[in-house]
C-alpha positions as CSV (number, residue, x, y, z in Angstrom):
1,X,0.0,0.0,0.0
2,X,1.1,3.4,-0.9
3,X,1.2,6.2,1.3
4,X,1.1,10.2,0.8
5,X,2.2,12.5,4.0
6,X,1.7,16.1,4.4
7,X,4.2,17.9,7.0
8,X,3.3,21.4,8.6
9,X,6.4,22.4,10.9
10,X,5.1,25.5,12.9
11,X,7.0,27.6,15.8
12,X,5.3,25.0,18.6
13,X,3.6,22.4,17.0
14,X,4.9,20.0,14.1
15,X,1.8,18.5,12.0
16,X,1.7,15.4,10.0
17,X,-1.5,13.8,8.1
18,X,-1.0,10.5,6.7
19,X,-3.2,9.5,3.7
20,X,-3.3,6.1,1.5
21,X,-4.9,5.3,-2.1
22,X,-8.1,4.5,-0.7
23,X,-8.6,7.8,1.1
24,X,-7.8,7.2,4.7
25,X,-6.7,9.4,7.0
26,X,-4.2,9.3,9.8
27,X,-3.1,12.3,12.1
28,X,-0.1,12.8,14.0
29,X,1.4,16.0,16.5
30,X,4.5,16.6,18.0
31,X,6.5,19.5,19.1
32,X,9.0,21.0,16.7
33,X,12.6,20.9,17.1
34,X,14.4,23.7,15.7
35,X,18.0,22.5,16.3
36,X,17.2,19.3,14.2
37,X,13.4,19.7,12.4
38,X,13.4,15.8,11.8
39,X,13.8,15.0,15.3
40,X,10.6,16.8,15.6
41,X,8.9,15.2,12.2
42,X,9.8,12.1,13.2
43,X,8.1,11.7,16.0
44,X,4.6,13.0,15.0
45,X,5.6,10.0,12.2
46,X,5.8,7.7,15.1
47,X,2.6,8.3,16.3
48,X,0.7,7.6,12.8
49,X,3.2,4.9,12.4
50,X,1.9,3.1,16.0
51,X,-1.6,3.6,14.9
52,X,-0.7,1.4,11.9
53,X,0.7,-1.3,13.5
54,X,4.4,0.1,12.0
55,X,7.4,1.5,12.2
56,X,8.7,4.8,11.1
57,X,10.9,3.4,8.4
58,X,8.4,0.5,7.4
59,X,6.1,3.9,7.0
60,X,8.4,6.1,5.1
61,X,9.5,3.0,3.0
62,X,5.6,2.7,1.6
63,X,5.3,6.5,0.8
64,X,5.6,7.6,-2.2
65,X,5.5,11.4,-1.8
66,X,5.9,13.5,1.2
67,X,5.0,17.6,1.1
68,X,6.3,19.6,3.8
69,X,5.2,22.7,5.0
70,X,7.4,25.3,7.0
71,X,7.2,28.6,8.7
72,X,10.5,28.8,9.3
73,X,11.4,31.3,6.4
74,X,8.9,33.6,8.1
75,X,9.8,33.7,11.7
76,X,13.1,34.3,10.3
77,X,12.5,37.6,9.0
78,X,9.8,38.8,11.4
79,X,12.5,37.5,14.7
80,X,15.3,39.2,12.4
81,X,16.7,36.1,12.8
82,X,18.7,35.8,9.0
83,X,22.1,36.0,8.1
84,X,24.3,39.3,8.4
85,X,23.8,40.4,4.9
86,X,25.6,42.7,3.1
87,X,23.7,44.8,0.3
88,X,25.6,46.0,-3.4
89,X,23.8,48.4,-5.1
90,X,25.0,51.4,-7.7
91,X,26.8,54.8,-6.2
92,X,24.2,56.5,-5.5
93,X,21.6,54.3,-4.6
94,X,22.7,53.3,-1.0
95,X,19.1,54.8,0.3
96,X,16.5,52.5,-1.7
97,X,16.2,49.9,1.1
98,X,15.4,53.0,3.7
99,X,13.2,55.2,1.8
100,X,11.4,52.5,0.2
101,X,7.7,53.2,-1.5
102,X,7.2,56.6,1.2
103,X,8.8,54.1,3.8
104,X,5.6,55.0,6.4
105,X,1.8,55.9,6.5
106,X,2.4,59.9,6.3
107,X,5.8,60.3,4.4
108,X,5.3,64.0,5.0
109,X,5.0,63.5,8.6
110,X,8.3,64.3,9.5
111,X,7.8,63.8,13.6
112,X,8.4,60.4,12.8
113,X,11.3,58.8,11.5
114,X,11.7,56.2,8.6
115,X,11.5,52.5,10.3
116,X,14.4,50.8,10.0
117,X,15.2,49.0,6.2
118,X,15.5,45.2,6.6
119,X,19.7,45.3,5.4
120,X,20.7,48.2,8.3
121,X,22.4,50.5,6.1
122,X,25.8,50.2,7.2
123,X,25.4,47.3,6.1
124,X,25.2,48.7,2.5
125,X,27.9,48.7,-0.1
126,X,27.9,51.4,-3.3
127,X,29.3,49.7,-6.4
128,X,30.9,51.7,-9.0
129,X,29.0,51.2,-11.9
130,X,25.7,52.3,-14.0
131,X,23.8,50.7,-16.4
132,X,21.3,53.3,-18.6
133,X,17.7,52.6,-19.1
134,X,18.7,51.7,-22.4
135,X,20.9,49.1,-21.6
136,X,24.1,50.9,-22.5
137,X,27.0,51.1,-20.2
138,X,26.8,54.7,-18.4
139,X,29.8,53.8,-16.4
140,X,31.8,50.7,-16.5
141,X,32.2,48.5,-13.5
142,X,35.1,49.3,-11.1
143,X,36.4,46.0,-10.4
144,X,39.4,47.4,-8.4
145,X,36.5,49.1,-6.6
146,X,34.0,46.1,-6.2
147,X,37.2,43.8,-5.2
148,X,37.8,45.7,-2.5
149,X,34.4,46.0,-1.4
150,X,34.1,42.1,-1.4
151,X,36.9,41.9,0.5
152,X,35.5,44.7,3.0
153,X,32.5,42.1,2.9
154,X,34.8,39.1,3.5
155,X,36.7,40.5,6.6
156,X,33.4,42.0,8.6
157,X,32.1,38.7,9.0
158,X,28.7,38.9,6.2
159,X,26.3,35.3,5.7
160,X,25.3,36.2,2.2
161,X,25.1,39.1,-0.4
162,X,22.4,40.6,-1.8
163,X,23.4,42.1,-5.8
164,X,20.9,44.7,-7.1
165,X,22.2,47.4,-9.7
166,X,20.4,49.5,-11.6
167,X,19.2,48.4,-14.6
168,X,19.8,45.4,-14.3
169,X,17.5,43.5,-15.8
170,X,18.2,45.5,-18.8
171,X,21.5,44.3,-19.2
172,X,22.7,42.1,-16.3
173,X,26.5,42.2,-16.8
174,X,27.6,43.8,-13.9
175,X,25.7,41.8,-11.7
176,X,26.5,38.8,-13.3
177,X,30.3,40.2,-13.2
178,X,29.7,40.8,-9.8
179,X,28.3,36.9,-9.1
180,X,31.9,35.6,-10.4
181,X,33.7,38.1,-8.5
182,X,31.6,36.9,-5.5
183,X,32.6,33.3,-5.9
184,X,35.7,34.0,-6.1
185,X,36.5,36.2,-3.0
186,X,33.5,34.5,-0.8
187,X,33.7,31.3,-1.8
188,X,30.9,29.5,-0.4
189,X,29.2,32.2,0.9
190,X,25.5,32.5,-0.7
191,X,24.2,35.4,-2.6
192,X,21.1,36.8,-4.9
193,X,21.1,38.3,-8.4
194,X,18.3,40.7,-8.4
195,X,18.2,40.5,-12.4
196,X,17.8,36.4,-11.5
197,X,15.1,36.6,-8.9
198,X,12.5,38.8,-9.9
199,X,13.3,41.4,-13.4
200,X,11.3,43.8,-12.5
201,X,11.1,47.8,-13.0
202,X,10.3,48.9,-9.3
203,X,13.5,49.2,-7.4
204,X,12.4,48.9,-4.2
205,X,10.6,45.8,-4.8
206,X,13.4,44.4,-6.7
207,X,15.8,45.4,-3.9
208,X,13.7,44.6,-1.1
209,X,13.2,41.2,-2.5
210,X,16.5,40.4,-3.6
211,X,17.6,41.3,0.2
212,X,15.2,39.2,1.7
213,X,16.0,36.5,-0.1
214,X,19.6,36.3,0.1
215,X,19.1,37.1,3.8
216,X,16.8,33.6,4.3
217,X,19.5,31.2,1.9
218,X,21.7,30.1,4.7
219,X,19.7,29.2,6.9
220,X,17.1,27.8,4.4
221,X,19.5,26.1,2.5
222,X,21.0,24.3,5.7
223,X,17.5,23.8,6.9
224,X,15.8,22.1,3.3
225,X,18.9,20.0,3.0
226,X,19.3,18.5,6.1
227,X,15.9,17.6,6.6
228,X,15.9,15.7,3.2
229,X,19.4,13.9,3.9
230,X,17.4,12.9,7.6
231,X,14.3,11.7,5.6
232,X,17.1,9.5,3.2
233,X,18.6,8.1,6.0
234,X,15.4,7.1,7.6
235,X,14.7,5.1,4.7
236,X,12.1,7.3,2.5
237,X,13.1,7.5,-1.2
238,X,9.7,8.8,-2.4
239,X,9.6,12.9,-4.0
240,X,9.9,15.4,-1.7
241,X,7.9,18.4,-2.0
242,X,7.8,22.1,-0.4
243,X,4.8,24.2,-0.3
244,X,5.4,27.6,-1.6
245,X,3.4,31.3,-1.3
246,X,2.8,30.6,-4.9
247,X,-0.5,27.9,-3.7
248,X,2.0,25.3,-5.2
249,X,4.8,23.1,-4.7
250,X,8.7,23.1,-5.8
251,X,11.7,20.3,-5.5
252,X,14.7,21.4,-2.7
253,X,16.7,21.9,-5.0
254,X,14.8,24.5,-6.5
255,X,13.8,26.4,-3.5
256,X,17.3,26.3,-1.7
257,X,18.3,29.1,-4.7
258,X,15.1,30.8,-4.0
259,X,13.9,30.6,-0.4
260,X,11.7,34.0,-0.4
261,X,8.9,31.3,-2.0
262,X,8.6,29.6,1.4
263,X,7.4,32.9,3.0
264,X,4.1,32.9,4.4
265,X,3.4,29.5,2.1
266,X,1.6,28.6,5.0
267,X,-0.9,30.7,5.0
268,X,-1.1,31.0,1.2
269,X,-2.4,27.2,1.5
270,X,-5.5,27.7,3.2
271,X,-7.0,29.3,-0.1
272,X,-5.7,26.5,-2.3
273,X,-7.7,23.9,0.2
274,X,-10.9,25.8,0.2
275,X,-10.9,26.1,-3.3
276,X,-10.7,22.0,-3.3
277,X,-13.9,22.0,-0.8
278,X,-15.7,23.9,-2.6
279,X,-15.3,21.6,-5.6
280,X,-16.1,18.7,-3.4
281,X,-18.9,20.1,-1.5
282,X,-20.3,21.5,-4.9
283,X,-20.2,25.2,-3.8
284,X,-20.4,28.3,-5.2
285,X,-17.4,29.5,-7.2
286,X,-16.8,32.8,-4.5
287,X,-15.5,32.1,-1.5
288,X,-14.1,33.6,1.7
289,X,-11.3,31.0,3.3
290,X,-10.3,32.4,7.1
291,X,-7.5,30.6,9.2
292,X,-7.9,31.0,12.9
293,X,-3.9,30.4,13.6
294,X,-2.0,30.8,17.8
295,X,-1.1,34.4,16.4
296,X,-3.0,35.5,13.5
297,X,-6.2,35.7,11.8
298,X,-5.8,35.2,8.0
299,X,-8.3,35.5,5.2
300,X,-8.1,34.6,1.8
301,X,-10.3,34.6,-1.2
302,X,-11.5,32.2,-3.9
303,X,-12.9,34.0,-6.9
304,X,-14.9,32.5,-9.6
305,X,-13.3,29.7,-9.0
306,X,-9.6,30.8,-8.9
307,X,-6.9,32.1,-6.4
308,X,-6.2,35.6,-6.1
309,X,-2.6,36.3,-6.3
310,X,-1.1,39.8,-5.2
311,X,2.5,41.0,-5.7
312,X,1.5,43.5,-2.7
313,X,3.2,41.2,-0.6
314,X,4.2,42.9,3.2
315,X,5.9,41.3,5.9
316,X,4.7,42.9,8.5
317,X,2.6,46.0,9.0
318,X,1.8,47.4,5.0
319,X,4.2,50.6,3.6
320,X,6.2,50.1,7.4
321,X,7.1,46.2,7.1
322,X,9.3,44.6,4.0
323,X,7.6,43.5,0.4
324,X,8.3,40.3,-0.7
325,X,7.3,41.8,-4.2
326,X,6.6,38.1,-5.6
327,X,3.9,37.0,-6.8
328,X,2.1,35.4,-4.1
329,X,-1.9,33.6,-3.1
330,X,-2.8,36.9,-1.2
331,X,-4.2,36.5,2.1
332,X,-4.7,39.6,4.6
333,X,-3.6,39.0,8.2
334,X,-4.0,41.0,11.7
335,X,-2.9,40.1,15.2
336,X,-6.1,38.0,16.6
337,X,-5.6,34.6,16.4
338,X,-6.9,31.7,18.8
């Protein structure tokens, strides 16, 4: 008999449902472990796993695919909890990440200051360089410039780098110029192309995204990895599967280059599983899909039949928090959950 299991990791609780051809459901909790998220997996696995007269590997060794679920990416960025990252953009440009789109409610209201950008921004790094709107070379890259930035990068200690120049998804030679110069100064240090992750006109967005997601890639890298190598050893060698903010799924090795998918993939879900009920249940094609989670209350809408997707993506509070800028299921949140 072949089995399918579905893994939500959350910041308390870890969630597995067991399913099997004929339809049959099994349901297993434990508490997550975020030192080693297997240790915590496996055990809501043992407790499906005693229900069925099994063992965990006799389990994993009938399934055939397993999708995991994980808020990790989140509680990451909203803890500030990522890797020291450092931020190259074009001379001149050091500000986007602090202004952003007004960068508050009332960006006239100047008895309040601009919150803080998600890169701090001494933690910001002009490049010499400038690609026209056009495409054409303004001003060539400085490599004597950008190698001693890298270096300056190298010797204060920086996780991963986040690459967004301007016009660069015009033409992307700097930044790709930048990628090599990267490998080979940082070896082994992660980074983002913002040209790469999402070509896009907005500069905040682009920025802001590219940041966030080279921010999440060592520690979602490290975290995807070694919770597939522990499901391997444990003897499952069925697909593995991540859920993504998308309402979809990807392969590890497709999300470990772009982690900014698996935020708020959690909540993007609920929508998708409405949308199945109402098929089921033979429901009208408009529906409102709300999610009564430990912290937040999240709604999310099917229309005529179909997801709504936003690229109005915030973590945290809207215009004061971060945009994720990718396209994304869109569900609304506020602070009043169970």
């Amino acid at each position: 008999m072949a089995f399918r299991i579905s893994v939500d990791t959350g910041g308390t609780f870890t969630d597995v449902v067991v399913s099997d051809e004929a339809g049959r459901q099994w349901i297993g909790k434990a508490l997550t472990t975020p030192e080693r998220i297997f240790d915590g997996m496996r055990a809501a696995i043992d407790v499906v796993a005693e229900d069925l007269g099994t063992d965990t590997r006799s389990l994993l060794g009938t399934t055939d695919l397993l999708i995991y679920g994980t808020t990790r990416a989140t509680n990451a960025v909203v803890t500030g909890n990522t890797a020291k990252t450092a931020f190259l953009t074009t001379r001149g440009f050091r500000d986007t990440l602090v202004l952003r789109e007004g960068g508050k409610f009332d960006p006239h209201d100047y008895s309040q200051d601009y919150p803080d950008p998600y890169i701090p921004r001494r933690h910001t790094f002009e490049i010499e360089e400038r690609i026209g709107a056009g495409g054409e070379v303004v001003t060539p890259l400085s490599e004597a410039q950008a190698r001693a930035v890298l270096e300056q990068v190298r010797d204060r200690g920086f996780g991963a780098v986040a690459i967004c120049l301007i016009w660069a998804t015009v033409n992307p030679a700097h930044e790709s110029r930048l990628a090599e110069l990267v490998e080979e100064i940082l070896p082994g240090i992660p980074y983002t192309l913002s040209h790469r992750l999402i070509p896009i006109v907005r500069e905040y967005r682009r920025a802001s995204a590219t940041a966030i997601d080279a921010s999440l890639k060592p520690l979602m890298q490290r975290h995807l990895t070694e919770m597939e190598a522990d499901l391997r050893e444990a003897g499952y060698g069925g697909e593995v599967l991540i859920s993504t903010s998308m309402g979809g799924c990807q392969h590890v090795a497709e999300l470990v280059e772009r982690p900014i998918h698996t935020l708020k993939s959690g909540p993007a879900m609920a929508p998708v599983a409405g949308r199945a009920y109402r098929i089921i249940e033979g429901q009208p094609a408009d529906v409102i899909v709300c999610d009564t989670g430990g912290t937040t209350f999240d709604v999310g809408l099917v229309r005529d039949g179909e997801l709504v997707h936003t690229r109005d993506t915030w973590i945290g509070r809207r215009w004061i928090g971060h945009m994720v800028a990718m396209s994304t299921v869109d569900v609304r949140s506020i602070g009043a959950g169970g």
